[in-house]
C-alpha positions as CSV (number, residue, x, y, z in Angstrom):
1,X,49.7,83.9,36.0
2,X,48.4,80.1,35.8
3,X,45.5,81.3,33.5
4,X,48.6,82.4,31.1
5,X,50.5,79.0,31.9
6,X,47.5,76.7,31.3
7,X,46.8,78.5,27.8
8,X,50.6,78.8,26.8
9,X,51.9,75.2,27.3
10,X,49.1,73.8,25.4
11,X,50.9,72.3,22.1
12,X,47.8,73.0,20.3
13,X,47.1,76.6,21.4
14,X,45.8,79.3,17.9
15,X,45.6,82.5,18.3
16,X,42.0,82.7,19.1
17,X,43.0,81.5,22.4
18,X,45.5,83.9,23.3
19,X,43.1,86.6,23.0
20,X,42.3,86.0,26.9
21,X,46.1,86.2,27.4
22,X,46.4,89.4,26.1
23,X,43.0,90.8,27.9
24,X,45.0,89.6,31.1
25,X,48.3,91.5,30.2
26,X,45.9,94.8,30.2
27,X,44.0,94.0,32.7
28,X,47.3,94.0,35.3
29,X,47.6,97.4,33.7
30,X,50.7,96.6,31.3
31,X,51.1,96.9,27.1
32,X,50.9,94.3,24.9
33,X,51.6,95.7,21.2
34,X,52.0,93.9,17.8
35,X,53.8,95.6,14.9
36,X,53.4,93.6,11.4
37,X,56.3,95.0,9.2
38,X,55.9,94.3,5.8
39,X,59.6,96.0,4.9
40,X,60.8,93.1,6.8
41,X,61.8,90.0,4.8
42,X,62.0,88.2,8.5
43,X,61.5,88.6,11.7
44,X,58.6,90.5,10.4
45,X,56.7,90.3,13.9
46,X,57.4,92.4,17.1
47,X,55.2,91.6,20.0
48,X,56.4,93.2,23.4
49,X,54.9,94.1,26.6
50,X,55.7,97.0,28.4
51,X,55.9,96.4,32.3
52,X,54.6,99.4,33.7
53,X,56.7,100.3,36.9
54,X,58.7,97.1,37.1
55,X,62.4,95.6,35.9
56,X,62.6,94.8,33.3
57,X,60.1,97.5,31.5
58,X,60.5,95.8,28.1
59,X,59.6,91.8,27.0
60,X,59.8,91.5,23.3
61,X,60.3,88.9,20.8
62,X,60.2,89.2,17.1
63,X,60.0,86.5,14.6
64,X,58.0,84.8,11.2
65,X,55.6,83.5,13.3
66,X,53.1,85.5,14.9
67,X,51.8,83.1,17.2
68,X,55.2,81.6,18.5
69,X,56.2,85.5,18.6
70,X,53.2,86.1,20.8
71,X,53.8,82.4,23.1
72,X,57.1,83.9,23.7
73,X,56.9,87.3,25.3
74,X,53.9,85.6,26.7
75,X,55.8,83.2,28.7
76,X,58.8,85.8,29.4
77,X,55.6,87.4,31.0
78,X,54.8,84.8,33.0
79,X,58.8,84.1,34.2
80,X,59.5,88.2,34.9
81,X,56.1,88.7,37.3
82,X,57.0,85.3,39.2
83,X,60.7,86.7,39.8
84,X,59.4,89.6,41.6
């Protein structure tokens, strides 16, 4: 999880480096999926993780911005897997 941490808490983080953060979601064996909705007017952005096998299942966050979107279910990652 510190390899998420170190990207996450970095004020200055694009989305270029997220992409690592996202390879390590799958790599656990969980889902990380982006919707873009275009019917939206806002919160046009869903990114959530599905926790395969664990409580809870479901981290999502929705939003304008996709990369605050993205830091967030990122970092409710990061806070579900160090509960358990």
């Amino acid at each position: 999880m510190k390899e998420i941490t170190d990207i996450i808490e970095n004020e200055l983080v694009d989305l270029a480096d997220l992409l690592p953060c996202i390879d390590y979601v799958k790599n656990r064996g969980d889902v990380f999926v982006l919707k873009a909705d275009g019917e939206r007017k806002t919160n046009a952005y869903t990114v959530f993780i599905n926790r395969i096998g664990k409580e809870p299942e479901m981290l999502r966050s929705d939003g304008d911005n996709l990369r605050t979107s993205i830091i967030e279910v990122l970092r409710r990652y990061v806070e579900a897997e160090l509960i358990e």
